[in-house]
C-alpha positions as CSV (number, residue, x, y, z in Angstrom):
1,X,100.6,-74.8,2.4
2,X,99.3,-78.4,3.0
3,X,96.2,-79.3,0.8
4,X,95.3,-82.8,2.3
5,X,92.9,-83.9,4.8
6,X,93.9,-83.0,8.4
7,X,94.8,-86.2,8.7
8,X,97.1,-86.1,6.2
9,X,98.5,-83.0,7.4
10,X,99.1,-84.2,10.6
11,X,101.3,-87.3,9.0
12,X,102.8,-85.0,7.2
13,X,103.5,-82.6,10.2
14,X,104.7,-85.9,12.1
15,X,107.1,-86.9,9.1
16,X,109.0,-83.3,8.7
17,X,109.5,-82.8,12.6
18,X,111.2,-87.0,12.8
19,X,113.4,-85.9,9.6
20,X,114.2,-83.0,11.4
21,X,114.7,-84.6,14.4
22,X,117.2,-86.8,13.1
23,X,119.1,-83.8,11.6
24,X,117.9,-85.2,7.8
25,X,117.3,-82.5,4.7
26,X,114.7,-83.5,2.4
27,X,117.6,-84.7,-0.3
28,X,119.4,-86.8,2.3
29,X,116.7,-88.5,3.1
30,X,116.2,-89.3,-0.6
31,X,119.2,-90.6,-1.3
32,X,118.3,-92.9,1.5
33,X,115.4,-94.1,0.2
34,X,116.6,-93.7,-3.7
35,X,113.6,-91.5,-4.7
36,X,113.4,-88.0,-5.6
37,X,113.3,-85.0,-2.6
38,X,110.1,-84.0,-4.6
39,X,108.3,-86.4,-3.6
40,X,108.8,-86.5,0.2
41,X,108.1,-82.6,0.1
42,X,104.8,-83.3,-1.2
43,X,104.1,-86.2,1.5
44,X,105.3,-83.9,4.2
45,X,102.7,-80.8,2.9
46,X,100.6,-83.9,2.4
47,X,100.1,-82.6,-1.2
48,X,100.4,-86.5,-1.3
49,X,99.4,-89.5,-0.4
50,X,101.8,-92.5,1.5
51,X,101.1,-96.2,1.1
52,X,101.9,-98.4,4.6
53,X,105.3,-99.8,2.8
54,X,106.2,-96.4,2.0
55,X,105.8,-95.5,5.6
56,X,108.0,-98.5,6.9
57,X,110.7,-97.4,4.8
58,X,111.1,-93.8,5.7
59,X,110.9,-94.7,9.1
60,X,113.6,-97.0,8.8
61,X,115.5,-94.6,6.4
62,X,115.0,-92.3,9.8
63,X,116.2,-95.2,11.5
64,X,113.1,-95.3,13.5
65,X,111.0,-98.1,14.4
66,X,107.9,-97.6,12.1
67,X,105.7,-98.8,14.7
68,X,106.8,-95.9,17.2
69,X,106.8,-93.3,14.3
70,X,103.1,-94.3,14.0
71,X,102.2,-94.1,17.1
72,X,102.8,-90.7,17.0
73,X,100.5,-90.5,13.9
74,X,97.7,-92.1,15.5
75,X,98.4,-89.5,18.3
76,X,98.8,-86.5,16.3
77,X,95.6,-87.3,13.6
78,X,93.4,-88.6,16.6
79,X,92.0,-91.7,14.9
């Protein structure tokens, strides 16, 4: 159950359906990245927060163009 702001929920939200989309479990997207599954679990139930250079490099660990994936942010949160 997500504990953030709805904002952060709906990052989250956007995050875990673009890993899933690209066919990614939590742990091989961490080994991507080099950090521990943990710790995208808790940005995806937005148990916590993401800094902008964090964002850029899951979305190119997604092999997304980070500017696309936040689009959909911006979309899905409504600011």
């Amino acid at each position: 159950m997500a504990k953030g702001s709805p904002a952060h929920e709906a990052l989250g939200t956007v995050l875990f359906e673009a890993r899933k989309t690209t066919g990614l479990t939590l742990r091989q997207l961490a080994t991507r990245l080099q950090w521990q599954h943990s710790i995208l679990g808790k940005i995806e139930l937005a148990d916590r927060n993401i800094n902008v250079i964090e964002f850029i490099q899951v979305a190119r660990a997604l092999e997304i163009e980070p500017t696309k994936l936040l689009a959909k942010v911006v979309k899905a949160t409504g600011l």
